[in-house]
N, C-alpha and C positions, 0 to 999 in steps of 0.2 A: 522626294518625299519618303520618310522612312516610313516600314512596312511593319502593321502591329501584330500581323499572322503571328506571329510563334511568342507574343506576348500578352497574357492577361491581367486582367485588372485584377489585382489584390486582392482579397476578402473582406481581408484586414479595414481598407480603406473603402469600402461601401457607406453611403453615407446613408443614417435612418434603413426603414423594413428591417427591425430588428426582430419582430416575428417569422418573417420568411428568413435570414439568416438562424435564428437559435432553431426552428423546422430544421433544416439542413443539415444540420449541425448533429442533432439527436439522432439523425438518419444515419450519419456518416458512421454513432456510434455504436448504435444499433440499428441495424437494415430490417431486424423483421416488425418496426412499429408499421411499416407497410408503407413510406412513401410519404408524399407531401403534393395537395391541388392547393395550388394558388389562383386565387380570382381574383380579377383588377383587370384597369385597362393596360394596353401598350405602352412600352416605354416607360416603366416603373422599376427598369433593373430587376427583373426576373430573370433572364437569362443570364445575365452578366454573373448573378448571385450563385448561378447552380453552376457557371463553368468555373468561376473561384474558386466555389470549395473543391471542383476534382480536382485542381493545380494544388489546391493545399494539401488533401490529402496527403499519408504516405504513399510509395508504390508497394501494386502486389507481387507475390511470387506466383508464379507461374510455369506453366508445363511449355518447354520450349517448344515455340511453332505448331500448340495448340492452335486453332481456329476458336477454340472457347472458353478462352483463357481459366484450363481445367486450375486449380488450386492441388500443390505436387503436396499437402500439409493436411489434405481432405479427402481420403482413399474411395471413401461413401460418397462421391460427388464426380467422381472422376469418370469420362469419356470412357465410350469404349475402349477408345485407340490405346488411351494411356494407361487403362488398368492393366496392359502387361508391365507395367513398373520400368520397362526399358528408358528414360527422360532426362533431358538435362532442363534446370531450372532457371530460371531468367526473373529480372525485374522488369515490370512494367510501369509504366504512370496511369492511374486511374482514368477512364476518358470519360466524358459524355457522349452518348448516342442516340443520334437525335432522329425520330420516325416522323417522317414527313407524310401527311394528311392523304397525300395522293398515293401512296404507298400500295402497293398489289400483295394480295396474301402469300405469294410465294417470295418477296422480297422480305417478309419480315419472316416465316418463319422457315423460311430457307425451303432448296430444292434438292430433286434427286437429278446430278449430269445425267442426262440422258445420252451422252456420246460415248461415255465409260460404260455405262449400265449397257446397251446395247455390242457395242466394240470388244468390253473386258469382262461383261459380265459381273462385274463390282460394284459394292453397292460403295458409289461415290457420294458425298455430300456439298452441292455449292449451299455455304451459309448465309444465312438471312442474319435481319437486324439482331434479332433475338439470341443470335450466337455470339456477335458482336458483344451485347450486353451485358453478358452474363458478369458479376464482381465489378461490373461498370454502373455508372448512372445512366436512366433510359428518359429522356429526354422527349415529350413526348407536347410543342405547342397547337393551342386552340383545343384539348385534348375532347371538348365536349363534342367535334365537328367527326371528328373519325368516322370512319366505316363501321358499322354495324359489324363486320365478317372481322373486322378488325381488334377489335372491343371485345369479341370472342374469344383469340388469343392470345392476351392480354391478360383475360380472365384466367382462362386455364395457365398460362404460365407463373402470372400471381399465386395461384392456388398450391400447386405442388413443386414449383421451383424447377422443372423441367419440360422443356419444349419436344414435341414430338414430330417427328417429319414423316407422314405418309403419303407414298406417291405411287403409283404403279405397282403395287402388290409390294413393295417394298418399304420397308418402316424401322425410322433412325431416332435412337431421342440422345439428346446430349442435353447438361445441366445450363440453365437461364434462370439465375441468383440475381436482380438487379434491384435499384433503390429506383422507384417509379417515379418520378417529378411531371408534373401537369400542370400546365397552366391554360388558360379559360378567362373567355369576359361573358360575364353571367347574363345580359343584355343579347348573347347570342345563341343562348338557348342551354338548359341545364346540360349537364352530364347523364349518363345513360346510369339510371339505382342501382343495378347490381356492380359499376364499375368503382361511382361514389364511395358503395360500400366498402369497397375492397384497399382504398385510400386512406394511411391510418388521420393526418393530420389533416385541413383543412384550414388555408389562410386567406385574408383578405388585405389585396393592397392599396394604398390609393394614392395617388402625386401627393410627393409632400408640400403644404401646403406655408411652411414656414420659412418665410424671405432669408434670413442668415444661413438655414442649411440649403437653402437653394443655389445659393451664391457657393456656397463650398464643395458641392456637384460640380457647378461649371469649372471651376479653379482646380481641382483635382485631375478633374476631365483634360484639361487643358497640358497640367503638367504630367501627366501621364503620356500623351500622345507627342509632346516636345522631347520626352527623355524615357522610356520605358522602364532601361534599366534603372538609373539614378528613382523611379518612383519607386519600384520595386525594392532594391533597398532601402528604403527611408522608410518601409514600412514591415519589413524583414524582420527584425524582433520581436512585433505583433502576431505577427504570422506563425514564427515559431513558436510564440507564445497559447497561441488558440491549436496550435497542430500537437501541443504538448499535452494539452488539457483532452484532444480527443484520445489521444496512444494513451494518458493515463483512467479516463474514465471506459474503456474497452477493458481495460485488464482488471478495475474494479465492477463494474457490472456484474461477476458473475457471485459476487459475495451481497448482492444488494437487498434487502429483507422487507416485507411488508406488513404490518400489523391490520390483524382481521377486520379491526375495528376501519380501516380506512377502507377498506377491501368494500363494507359497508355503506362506506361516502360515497365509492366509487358508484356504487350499484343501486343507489339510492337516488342521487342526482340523472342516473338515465331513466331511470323509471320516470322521476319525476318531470323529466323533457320529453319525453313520449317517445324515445327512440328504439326503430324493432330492430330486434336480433340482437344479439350478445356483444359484436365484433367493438363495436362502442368502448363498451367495457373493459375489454383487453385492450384496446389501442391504449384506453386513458391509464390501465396498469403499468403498460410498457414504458408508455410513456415518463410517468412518475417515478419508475424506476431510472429510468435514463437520467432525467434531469436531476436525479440523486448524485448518478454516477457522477456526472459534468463536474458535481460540485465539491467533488473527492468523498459523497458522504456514503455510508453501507446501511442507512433505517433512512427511509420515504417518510418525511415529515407533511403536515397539511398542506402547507404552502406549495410542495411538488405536487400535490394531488390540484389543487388549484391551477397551478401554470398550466399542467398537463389537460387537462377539463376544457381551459380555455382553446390549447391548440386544437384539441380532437373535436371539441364540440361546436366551439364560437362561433363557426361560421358553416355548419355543416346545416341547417336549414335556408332555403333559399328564399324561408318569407322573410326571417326575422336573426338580426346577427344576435349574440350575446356576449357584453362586452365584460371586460376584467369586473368591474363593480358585481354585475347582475350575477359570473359564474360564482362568486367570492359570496354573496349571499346564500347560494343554494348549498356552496358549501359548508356555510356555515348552520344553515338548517338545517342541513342533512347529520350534523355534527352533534347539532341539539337533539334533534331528533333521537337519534339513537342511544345518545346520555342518559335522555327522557325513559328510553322505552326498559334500557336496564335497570333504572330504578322502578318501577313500573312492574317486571318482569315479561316471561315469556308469553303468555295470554296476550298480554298488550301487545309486545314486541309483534304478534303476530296480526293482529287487528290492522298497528299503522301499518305494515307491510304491505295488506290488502287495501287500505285508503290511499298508499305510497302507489299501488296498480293505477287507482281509479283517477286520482291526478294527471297521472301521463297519458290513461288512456282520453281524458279529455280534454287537454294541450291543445291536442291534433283538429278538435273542432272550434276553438275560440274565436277564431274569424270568419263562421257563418252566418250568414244578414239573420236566420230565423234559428230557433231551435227544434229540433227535429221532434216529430209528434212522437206520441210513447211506442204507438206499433215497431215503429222503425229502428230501436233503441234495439229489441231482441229481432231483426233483419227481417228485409223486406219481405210479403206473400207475395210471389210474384203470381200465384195461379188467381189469387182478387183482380193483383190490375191487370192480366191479361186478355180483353176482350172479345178477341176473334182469334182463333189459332193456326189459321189457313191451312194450307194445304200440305201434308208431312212430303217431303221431298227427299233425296237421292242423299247420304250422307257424305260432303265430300271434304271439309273441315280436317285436316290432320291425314288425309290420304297422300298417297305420294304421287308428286306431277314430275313431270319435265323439269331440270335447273335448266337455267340458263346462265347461271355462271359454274363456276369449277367448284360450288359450294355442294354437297348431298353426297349421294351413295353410291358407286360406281358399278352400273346395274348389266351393262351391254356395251356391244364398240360400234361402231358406225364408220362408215366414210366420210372422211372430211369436206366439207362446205369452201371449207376457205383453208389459209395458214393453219396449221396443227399447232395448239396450243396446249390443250390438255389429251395428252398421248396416252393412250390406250399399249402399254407395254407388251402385254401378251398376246393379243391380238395380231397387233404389229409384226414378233415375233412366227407367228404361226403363220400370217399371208409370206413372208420371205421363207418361210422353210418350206413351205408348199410348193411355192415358183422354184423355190434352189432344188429340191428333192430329187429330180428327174436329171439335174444336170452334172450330179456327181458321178466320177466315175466307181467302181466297183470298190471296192476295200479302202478307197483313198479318205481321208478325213475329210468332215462335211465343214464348208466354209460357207458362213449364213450370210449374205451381203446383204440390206436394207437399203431398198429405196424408195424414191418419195412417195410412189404409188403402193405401196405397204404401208402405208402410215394408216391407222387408224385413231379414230376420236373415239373418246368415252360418252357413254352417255349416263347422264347421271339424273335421280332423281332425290325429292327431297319432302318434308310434310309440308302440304299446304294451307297458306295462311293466309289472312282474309285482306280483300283491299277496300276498305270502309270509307262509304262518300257520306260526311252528316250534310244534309240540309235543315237548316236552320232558319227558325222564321227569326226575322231584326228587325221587322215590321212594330209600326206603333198603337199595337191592338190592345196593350194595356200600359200600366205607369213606365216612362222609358228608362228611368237609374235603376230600380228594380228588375225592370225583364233584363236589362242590360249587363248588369252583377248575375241575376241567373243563368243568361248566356255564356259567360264565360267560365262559369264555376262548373256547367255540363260539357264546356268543350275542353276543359283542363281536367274532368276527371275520364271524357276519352281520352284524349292523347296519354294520359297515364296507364291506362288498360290497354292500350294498342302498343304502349311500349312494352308491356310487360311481358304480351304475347307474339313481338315481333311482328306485328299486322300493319299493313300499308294506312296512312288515316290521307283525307284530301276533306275540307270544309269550305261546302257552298253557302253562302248568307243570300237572303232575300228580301228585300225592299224599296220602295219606289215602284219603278217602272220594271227592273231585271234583278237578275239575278248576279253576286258576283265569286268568284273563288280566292276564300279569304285565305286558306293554306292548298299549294297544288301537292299534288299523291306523292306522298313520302316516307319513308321509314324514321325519319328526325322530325317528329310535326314540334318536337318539345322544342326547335329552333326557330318554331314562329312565334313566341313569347308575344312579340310587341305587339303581330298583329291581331291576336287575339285580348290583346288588354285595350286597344285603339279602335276597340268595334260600337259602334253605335249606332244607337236603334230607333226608329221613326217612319213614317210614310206607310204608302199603302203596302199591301200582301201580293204579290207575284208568285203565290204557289206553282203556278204552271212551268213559271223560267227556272224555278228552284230547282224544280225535279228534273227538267229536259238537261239542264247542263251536270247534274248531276248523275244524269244516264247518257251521257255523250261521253264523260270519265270511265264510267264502269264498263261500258262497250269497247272503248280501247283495251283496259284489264283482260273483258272475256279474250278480245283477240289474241293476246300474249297466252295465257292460259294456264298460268305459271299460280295467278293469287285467285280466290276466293270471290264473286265483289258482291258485298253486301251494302245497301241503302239506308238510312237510317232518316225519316222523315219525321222533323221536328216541330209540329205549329197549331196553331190552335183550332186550324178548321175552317178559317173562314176568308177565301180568295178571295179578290175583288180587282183584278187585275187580269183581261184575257192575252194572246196572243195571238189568234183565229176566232174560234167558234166563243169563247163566253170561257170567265174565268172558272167557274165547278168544271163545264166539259171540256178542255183544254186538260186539266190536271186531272182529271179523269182516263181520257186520251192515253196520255202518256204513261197512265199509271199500267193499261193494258197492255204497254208496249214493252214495262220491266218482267208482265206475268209473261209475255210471247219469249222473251229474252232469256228467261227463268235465272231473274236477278233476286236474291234473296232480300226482302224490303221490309224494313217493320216502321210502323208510322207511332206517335211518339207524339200524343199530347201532353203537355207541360205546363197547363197554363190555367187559372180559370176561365172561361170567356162565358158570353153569352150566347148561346143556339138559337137558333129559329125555325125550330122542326123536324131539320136532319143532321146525323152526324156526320160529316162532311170527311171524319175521319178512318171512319167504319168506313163508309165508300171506298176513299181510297184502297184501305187493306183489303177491302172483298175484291176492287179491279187488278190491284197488283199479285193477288194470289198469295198475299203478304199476313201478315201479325200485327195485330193493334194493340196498344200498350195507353191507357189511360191514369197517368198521375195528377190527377189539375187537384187532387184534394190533401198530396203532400207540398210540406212549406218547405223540403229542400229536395229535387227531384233529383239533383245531382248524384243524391244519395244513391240513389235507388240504379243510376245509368248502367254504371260497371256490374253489377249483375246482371243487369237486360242483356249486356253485352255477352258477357260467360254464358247464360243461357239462349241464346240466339247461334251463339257458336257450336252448341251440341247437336242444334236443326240445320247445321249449313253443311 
């Protein structure tokens, strides 16, 4: 069987994703539009797509036997090693580098040898992926599943184009210039926003669906894998022909001009999509400017403002795509618009600018079941619906704990438990000169030998962050489509606040007879999409089970002692469901068992209901030593969560 290793499929000959090819494309031309996430399922020629284009590229030049493939053409970018200018230059072929999910942070942003540092006293560098990447593509699938620690570095490497290696009091940065590619199936949970953002394009792919080009996948496929080379040629003057059109729209790029007037479109059409922050903006500039170049032109006509609008924006909301028709109208509005406002003048021009705010900032809310009362328009009081304040406690929210992984601030050394992983260098160093000290002779030079009983761990610590159990009533104590859309719309604007602040989230649901755990404790809850749209509500109230399994969670938490755990008790008040003694004193019970625990607990009516003499809610918060929060008389209470939450975190 011949062997396709050291063979790729073409570019050229990709059949259809002609938006995930022209993405790639604009990338290769320009690298700083910032990358390209692709969304679709598996097996859509995604990867096939991004390893083509590194085979088509040209090769770079390169600092011979760099490890970071310094650029000998770019003195402001170059390695320590190689700023002494001493180098010989070489060609390389552009690779893909691909960061596999399971990945450990000192594999992607490399280490300090610890056998030279120790032995030579030098500060050595083994490289991680990230050095790997640097003028390469960074290859990055599933990219919304990554580590949290990972997603970190990422960020800062995105940010300022250099990777920095601190390890044992010693600290290396060398240059990480890479074109980010990601790809993602949106089904298994979004991307982390500040990573999104940092992504300049955004494509969707889907199987193609049309018989004749389906049949010319498999026949390509086919003759490809019978003859590599013979395919390879027979597609060879394409090839050159697209590799031609990149080398010439790079060298026109830097002549490529914009009229203010589009600058306008640009800026108009984000406003008018509700998109925060500016970065939007520049991607779709970059962009229009690129897809100028492509086209050998030096003035961005509408039509590139268009294309470009479409890559960067089309698909970058995850309720709702916007397809060529819809983005071609906005542009077109936005065109009028501005026509309008200069015949008009300045006064006006300034008025639509301010109406131009007020559309985008109401985008964001078009798919609320109610409209939000007027109070809530200029932000919630939250000292009205606070009902019970409990008791002010120990502030421990942002304090520094114990890491337990190699993540925080390297505070002290310790003796090691197990295997030495995260080494304590100087420490280390001091237990062997201490033992060696006595054993030198008089004037002769001191020879420091390290051994294993010298090893010292780091101890590190880090700000701590909360591990948040909602329980949630699902019970059928009012209309079930209704509490059921409100369910979800409070448990998707935690999980957004929990990402925001890196906080643990785990969601207990309650109906029937028990209780169940719809998301277990996680830092990714946004990867439980489905079960949180799959939730449905009915049956009696088990308050009691709600809260017991949702304090059997946060008792593990306390024993680790690393997060926070905060309670968030969601329901209307009214159990009807015991476990032992009677459903009120069961969740009563339990409730004194979070104040004995001194679990931070806010209970969280949401609902209108009917009462029958006692607040069932209040109870709770006075047993739990907890904070009552009464919304039943807002019609979107969602609204109002992620503040409860921001405020709950200053008492924790």
């Amino acid at each position: 069987m011949r062997l396709l290793k050291n063979f790729i499929f073409p570019f050229s000959a990709i059949v259809g994703q002609e938006n995930v090819k022209k993405a790639l494309i604009l990338n290769a031309i320009n690298p700083s539009i910032g990358g390209v996430l692709i969304k679709g399922d598996k097996g859509t020629g995604k990867t096939t797509a991004v390893r083509a284009l590194a085979d088509l590229l040209p090769s770079l030049k390169v600092v011979k036997g760099c490890p970071f493939n310094c650029n000998p053409e770019d003195p402001d970018s170059l390695c320590e090693s190689c700023r002494s200018g001493d180098f010989e230059v070489e060609e390389k072929k552009m690779r893909v580098v691909e960061l596999p999910l399971g990945s450990t942070e000192d594999r992607v942003v490399g280490s300090i040898n610890i056998e030279k540092a120790l032995k030579e006293g030098s500060k050595a560098l083994e490289p991680g992926i990230l050095a790997d990447a640097n003028r390469n593509i960074l290859y990055v699938d599933e990219i919304n599943l990554l580590d949290d620690n990972l997603v970190d570095v990422l960020l800062d490497a995105a940010a300022y184009g250099v990777n920095i290696v601190e390890r044992e009091g010693i600290s290396i940065a060398h240059p990480s210039r890479f074109i980010l590619v990601g790809t993602m199936n949106p089904a298994e949970g979004e991307l982390r926003p500040q990573l999104s953002d940092r992504i300049g394009l955004h494509i969707s792919v889907h199987s193609i669906m049309d018989l004749d080009k389906r049949v010319q996948i498999m026949e390509r496929r086919e003759e490809f894998e019978k003859d590599p080379a013979a395919f390879r040629d027979k597609f060879q003057e394409k090839q050159e022909e697209i590799l031609g059109s990149i080398v010439t729209a790079r060298k026109v790029m830097g002549n490529v001009s914009i009229s203010k007037d589009l600058m306008k479109v640009i800026a108009h059409i984000c406003m008018d999509m509700g998109v925060d922050g500016h970065r939007a903006d520049i991607a779709i500039l970059k962009t229009a400017k690129t897809v100028a170049a492509y086209q050998n032109m030096e003035e961005v006509n509408q039509e590139h403002v268009e294309e470009a609008a479409l890559l960067v924006l089309g698909e970058r909301f995850h309720k709702s795509s916007q397809g060529p028709e819809k983005i071609k109208e906005k542009v077109q509005k936005a065109v009028s618009d501005i026509s309008e406002d200069k015949k008009q003048g300045t006064g006006q021009n300034q008025q639509n600018s301010s109406e131009g705010k007020k559309r985008g900032m109401k985008l964001k809310s078009l798919e609320k079941e109610d409209e939000k009362v007027e109070a809530d328009e200029e932000g919630p009081d939250l000292k009205k619906l606070l009902k019970m304040k409990g008791k002010k406690k120990r502030r421990l929210y942002g304090k520094r704990v114990d890491s337990k992984t190699q993540k925080g601030k390297y505070v002290k050394s310790k003796l090691p438990k197990d295997a030495a992983g995260d080494i304590a260098i100087d420490a280390t160093l001091r237990a062997a000169a201490l033992k060696s000290a006595g054993t030198q002779s008089k004037g002769a030079r001191m020879s420091l030998k390290v051994e294993s009983d010298d090893l010292r761990h780091k101890v590190r610590k880090h700000g701590a962050r909360a591990s948040i159990v909602l329980v949630v009533d699902i019970s059928g104590s009012m209309f079930t489509e209704r509490k059921a859309n409100r369910v979800k719309g409070i448990l998707n604007r935690v999980i957004e606040d929990a990402n925001r602040h890196n906080d643990k989230v785990s969601v207990v649901g309650f109906k029937g007879e028990d209780a169940e755990i719809i998301i277990p404790t996680t830092r990714r809850a946004g990867s439980f999409k489905e079960q949180v749209d799959n939730i449905t509500v009915g049956g009696t109230t088990p308050l009691a089970s709600g809260i017991k399994k949702g304090f059997e969670i946060l008792k593990k938490e306390k024993m680790r002692d690393e997060y926070v755990p905060m309670m968030l008790v969601m329901t209307d008040g009214m159990p009807n469901v015991a476990i032992e003694e009677g459903p009120t004193k069961d969740a009563l019970n339990i409730a004194g068992a979070l104040k004995e625990n001194e679990i931070h607990t806010i209970v969280i009516n949401f609902e209108r209901s009917v009462k029958y003499g006692r607040n069932m809610n209040m109870e709770l918060a006075l047993a739990s030593g907890g904070r009552y929060y009464d919304l039943e008389e807002l019609k979107n209470p969602e609204d109002v969560v992620p503040e409860i939450l921001r405020n709950e975190r200053r008492e924790l």
